[in-house]
DSSP file (Angstrom, degrees, kcal/mol; ACC not computed):
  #  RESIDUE AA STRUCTURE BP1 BP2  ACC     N-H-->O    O-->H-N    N-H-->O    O-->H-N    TCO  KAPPA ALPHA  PHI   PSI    X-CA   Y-CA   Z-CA
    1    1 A X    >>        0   0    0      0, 0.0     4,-1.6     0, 0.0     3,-0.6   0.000 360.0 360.0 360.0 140.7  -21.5   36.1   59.5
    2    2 A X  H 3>  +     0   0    0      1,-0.2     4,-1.4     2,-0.2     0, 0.0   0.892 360.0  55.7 -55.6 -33.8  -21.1   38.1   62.7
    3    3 A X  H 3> S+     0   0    0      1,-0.2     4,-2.9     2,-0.2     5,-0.3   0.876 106.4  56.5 -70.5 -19.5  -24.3   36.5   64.6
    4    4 A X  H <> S+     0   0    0     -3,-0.6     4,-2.3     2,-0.2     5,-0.2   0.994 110.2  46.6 -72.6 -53.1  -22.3   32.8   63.8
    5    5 A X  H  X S+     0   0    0     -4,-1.6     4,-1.9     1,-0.3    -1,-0.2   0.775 114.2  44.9 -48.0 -40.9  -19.1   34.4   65.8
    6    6 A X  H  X S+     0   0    0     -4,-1.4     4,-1.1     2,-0.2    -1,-0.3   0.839 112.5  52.1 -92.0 -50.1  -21.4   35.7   68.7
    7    7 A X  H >< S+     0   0    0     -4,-2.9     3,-1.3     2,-0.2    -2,-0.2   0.992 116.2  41.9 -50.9 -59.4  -23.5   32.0   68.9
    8    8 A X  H >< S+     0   0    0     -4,-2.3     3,-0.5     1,-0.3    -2,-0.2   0.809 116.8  50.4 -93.1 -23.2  -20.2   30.2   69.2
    9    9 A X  H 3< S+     0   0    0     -4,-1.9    -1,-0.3    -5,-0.2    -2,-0.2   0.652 101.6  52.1  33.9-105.7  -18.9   32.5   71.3
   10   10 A X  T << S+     0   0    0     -3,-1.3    -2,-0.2    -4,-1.1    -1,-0.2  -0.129 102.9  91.1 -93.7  20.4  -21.2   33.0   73.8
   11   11 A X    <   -     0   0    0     -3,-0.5     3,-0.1     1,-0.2     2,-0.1  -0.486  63.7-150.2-114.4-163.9  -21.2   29.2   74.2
   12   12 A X  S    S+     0   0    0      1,-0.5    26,-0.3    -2,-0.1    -1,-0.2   0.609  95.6   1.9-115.7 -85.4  -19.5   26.2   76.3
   13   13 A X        -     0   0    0     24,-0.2    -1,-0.5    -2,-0.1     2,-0.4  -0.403  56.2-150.6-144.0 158.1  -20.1   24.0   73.3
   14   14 A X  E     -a   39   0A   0     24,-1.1    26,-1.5    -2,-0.2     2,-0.4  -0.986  18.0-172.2-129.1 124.6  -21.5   24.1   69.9
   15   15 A X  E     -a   40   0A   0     -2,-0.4     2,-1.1    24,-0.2    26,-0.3  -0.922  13.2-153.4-130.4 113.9  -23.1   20.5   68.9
   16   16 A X  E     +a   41   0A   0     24,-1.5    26,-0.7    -2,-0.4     3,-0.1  -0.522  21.1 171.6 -51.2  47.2  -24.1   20.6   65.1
   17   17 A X        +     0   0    0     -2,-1.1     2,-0.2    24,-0.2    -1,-0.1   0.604  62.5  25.0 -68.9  -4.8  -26.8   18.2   64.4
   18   18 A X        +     0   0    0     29,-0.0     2,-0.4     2,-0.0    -1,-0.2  -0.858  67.0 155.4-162.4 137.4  -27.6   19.2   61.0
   19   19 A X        -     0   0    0     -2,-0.2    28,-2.3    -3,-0.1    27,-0.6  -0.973  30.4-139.3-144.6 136.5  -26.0   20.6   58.4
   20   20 A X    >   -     0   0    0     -2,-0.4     3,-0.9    26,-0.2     2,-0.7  -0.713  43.8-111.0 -87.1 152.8  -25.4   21.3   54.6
   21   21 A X  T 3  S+     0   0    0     -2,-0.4    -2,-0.0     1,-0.3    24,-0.0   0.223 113.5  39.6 -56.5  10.6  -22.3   21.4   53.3
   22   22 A X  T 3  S+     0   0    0     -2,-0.7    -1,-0.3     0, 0.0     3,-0.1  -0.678  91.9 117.1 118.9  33.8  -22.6   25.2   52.7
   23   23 A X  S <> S-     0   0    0     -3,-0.9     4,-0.5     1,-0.2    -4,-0.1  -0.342  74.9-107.5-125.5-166.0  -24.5   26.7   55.7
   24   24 A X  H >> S+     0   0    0      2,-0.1     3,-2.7     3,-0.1     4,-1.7   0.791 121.6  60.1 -93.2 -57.6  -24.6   29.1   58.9
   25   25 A X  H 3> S+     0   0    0      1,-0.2     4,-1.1     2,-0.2    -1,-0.1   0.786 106.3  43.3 -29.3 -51.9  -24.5   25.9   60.9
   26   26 A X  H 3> S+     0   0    0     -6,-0.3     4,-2.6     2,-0.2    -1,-0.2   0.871 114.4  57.5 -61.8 -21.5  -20.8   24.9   59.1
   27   27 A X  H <X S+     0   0    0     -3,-2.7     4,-1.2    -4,-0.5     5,-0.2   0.990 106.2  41.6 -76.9 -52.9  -19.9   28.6   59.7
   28   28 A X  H  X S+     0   0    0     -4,-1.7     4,-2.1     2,-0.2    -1,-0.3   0.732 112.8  57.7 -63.3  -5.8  -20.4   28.7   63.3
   29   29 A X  H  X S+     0   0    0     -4,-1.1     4,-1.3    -5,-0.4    -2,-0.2   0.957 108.5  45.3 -61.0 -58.3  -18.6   25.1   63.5
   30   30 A X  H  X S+     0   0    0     -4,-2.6     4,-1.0     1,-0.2    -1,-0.2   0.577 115.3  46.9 -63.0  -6.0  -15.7   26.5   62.0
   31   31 A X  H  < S+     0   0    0     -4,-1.2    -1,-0.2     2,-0.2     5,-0.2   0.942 112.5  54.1 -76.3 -60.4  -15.8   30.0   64.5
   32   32 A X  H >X>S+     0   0    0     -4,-2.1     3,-3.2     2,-0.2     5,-2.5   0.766 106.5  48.6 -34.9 -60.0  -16.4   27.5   67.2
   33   33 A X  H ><5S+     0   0    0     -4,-1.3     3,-5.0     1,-0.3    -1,-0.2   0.959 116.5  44.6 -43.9 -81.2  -13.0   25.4   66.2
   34   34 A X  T 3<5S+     0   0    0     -4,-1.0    -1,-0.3     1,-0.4    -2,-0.2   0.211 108.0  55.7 -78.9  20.1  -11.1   28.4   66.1
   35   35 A X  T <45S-     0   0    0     -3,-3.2    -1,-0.4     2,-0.1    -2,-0.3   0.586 111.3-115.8 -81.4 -28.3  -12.5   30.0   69.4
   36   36 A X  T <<5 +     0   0    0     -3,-5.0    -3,-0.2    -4,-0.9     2,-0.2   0.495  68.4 146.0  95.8  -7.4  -11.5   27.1   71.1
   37   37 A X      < -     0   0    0     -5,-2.5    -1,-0.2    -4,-0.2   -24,-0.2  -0.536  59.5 -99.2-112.2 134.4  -15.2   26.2   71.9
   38   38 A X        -     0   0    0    -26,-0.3   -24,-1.1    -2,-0.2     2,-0.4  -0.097  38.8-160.3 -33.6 146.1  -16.0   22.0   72.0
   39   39 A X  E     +a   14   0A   0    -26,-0.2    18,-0.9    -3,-0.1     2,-0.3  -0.892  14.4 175.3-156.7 115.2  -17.6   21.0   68.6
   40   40 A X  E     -ab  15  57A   0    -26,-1.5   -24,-1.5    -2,-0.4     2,-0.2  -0.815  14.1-144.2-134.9 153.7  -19.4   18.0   68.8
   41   41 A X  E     -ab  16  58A   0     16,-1.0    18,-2.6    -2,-0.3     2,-0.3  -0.726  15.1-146.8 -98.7 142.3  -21.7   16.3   65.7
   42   42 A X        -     0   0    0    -26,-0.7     3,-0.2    -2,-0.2    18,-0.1  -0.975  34.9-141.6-134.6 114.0  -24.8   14.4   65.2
   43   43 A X  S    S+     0   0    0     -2,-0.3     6,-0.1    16,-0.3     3,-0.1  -0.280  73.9  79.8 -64.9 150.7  -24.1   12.1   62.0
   44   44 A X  S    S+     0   0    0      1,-0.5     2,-0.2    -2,-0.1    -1,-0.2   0.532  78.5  70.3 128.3  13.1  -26.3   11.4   59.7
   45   45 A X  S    S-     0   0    0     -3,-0.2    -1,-0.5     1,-0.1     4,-0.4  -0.780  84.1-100.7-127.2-170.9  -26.3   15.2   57.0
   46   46 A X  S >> S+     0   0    0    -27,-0.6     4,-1.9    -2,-0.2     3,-0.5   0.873 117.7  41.8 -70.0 -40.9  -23.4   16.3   54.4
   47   47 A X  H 3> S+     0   0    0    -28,-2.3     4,-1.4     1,-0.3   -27,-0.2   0.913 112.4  49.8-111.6 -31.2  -21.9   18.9   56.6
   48   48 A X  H 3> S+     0   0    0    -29,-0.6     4,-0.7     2,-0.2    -1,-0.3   0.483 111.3  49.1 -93.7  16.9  -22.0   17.2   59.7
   49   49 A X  H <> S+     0   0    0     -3,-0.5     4,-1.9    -4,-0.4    -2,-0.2   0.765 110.8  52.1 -90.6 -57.3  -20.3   13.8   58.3
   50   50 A X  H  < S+     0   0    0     -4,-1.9     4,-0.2     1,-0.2    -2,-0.2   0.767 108.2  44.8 -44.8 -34.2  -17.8   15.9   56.9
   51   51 A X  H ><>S+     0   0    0     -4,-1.4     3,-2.8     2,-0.2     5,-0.8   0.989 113.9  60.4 -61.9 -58.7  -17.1   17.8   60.6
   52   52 A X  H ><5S+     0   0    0     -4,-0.7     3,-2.1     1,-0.4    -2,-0.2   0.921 113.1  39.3 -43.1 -63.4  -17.3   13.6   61.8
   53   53 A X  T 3<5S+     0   0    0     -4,-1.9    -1,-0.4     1,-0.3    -2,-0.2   0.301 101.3  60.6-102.4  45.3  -14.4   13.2   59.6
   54   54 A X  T < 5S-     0   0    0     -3,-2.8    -1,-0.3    -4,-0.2    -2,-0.2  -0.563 133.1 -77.5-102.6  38.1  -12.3   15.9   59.9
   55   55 A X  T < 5S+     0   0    0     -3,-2.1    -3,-0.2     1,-0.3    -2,-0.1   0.050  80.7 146.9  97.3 -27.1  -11.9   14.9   63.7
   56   56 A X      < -     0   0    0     -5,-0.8     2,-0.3    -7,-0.1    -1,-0.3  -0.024  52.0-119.0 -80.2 139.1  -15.4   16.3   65.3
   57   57 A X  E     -b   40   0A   0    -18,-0.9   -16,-1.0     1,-0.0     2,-0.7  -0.746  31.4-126.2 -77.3 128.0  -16.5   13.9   68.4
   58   58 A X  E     -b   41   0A   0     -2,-0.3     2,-0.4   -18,-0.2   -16,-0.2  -0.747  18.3-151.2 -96.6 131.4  -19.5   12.6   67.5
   59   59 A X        -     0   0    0    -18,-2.6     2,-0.5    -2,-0.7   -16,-0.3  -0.814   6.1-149.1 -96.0 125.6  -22.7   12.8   69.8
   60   60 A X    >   -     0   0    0     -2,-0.4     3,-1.4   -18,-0.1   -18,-0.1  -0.939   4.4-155.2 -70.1  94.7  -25.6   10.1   69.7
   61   61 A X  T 3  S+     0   0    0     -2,-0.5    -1,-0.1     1,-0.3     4,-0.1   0.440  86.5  63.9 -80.9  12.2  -28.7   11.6   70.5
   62   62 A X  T 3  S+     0   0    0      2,-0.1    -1,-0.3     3,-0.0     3,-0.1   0.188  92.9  90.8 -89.7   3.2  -30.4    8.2   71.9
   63   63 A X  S <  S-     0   0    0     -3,-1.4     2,-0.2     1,-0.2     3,-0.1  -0.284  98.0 -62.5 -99.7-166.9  -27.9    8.3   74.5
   64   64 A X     >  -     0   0    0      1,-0.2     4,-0.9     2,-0.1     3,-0.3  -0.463  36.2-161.7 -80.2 128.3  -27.8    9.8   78.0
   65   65 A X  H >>>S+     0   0    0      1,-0.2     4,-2.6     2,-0.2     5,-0.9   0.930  91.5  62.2 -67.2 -48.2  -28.1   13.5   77.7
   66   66 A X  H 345S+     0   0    0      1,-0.3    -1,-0.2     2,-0.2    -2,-0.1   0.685  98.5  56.9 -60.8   2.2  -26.8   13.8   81.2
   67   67 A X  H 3>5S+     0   0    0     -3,-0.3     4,-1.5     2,-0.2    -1,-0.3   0.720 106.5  50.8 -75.4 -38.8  -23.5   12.2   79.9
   68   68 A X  H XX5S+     0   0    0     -4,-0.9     4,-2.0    -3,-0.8     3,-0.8   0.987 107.6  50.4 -40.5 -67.5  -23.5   15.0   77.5
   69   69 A X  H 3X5S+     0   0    0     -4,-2.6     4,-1.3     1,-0.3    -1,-0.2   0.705 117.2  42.4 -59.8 -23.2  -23.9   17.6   80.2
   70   70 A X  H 3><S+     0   0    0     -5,-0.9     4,-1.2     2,-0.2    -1,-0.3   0.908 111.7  49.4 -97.2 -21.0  -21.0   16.0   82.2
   71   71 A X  H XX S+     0   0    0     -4,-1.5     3,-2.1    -3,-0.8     4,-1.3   0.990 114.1  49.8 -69.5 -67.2  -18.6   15.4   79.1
   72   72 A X  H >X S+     0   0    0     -4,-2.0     3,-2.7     1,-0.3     4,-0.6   0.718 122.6  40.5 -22.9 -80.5  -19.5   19.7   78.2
   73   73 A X  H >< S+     0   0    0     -4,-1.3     3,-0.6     1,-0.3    -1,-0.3   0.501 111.2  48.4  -2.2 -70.1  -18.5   19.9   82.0
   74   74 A X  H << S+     0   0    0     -3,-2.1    -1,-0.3    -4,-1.2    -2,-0.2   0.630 117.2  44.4-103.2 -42.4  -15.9   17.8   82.2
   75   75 A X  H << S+     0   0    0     -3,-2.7     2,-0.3    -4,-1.3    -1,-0.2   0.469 102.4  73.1-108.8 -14.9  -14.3   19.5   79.0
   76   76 A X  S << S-     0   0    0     -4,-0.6     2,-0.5    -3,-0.6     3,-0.0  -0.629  89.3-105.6-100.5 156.9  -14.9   23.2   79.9
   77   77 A X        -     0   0    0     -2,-0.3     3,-0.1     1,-0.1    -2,-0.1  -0.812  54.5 -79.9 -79.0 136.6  -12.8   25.2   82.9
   78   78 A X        -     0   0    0     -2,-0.5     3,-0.1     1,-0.1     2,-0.1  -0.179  50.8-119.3 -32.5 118.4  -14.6   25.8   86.0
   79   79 A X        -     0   0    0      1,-0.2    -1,-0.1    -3,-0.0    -3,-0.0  -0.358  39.8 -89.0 -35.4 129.3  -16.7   28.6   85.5
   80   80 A X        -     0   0    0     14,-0.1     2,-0.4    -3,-0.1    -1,-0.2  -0.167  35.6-123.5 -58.2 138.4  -15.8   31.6   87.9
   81   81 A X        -     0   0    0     -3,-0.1     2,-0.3    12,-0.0    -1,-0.1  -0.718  34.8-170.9 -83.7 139.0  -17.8   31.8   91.5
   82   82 A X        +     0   0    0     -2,-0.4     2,-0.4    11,-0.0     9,-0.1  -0.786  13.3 157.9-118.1 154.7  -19.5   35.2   91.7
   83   83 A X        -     0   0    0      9,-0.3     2,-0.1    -2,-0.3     3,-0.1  -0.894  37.5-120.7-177.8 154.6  -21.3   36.7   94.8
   84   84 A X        -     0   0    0     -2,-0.4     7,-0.1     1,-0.1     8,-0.0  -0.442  36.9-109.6 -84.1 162.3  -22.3   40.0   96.0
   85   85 A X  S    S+     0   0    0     -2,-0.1    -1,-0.1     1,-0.1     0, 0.0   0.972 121.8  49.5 -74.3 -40.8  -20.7   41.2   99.5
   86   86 A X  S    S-     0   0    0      1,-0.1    -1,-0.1    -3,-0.1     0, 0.0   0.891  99.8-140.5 -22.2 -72.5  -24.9   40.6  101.2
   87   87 A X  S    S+     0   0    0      3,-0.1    -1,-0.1     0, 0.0    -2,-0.1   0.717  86.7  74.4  80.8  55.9  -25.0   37.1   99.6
   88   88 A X  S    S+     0   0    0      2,-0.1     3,-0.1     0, 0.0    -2,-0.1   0.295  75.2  88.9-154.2  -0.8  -28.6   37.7   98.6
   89   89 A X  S    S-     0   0    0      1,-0.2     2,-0.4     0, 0.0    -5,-0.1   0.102  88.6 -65.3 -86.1-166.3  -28.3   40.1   95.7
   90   90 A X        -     0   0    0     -7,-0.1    -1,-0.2     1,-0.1    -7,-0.1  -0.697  53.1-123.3 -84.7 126.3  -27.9   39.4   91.9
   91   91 A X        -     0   0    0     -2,-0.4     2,-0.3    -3,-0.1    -1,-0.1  -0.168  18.7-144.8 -46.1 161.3  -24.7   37.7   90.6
   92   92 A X        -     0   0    0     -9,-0.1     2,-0.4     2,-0.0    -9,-0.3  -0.840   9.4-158.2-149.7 137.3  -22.4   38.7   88.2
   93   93 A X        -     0   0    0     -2,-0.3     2,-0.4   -11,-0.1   -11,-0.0  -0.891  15.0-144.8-116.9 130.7  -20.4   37.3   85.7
   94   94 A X        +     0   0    0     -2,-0.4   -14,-0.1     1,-0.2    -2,-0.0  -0.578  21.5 178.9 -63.0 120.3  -17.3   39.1   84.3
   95   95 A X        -     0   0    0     -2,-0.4    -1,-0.2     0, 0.0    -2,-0.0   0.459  47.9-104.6-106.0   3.6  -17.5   38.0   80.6
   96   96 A X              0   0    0      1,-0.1    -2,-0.1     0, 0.0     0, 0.0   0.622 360.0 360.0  97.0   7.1  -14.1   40.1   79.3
   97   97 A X              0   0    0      0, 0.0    -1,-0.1     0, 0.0    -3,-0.0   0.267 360.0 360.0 167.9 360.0  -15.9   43.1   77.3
């Protein structure tokens, strides 16, 4: 589906936490994969053990979210700095179309 293309996309990361083997979730994994985009898993359905073992990093959701947020970080390229010439006005980010 187009809206699966446009989620994964418009993201830093796509992290699956449930899934049928069959779904929109596995379709936006697989967009994700082949954007480029981080694809992380939460074990414990059909379609997101299959992602687990076909390579997907698996995410614990009892763990520190702010380890999440730093791995996402950590794993993405520095986002562009934006400014106006004022430096009090609204940002903007070139997103490529």
């Amino acid at each position: 589906m187009a809206r699966d293309r446009l989620i994964s996309g418009l993201s830093r990361a796509v992290i699956v936490v449930e899934a049928a083997e069959r779904s929109g979730s596995m379709d936006t994994a697989q967009k994700a994969r082949r954007q480029g985009r981080l694809l992380l898993a939460v074990s414990g359905s059909p379609g997101t053990d299959r992602l687990i073992r076909e390579g997907t990093e698996i995410v614990h959701l009892s763990g520190n979210l702010d380890e999440l947020a730093e791995r996402i970080r950590v794993w993405m390229p520095a986002m562009p700095e934006t400014s106006d010439s004022a430096g009090d006005g609204p940002q903007q980010l070139d997103l490529g179309f």
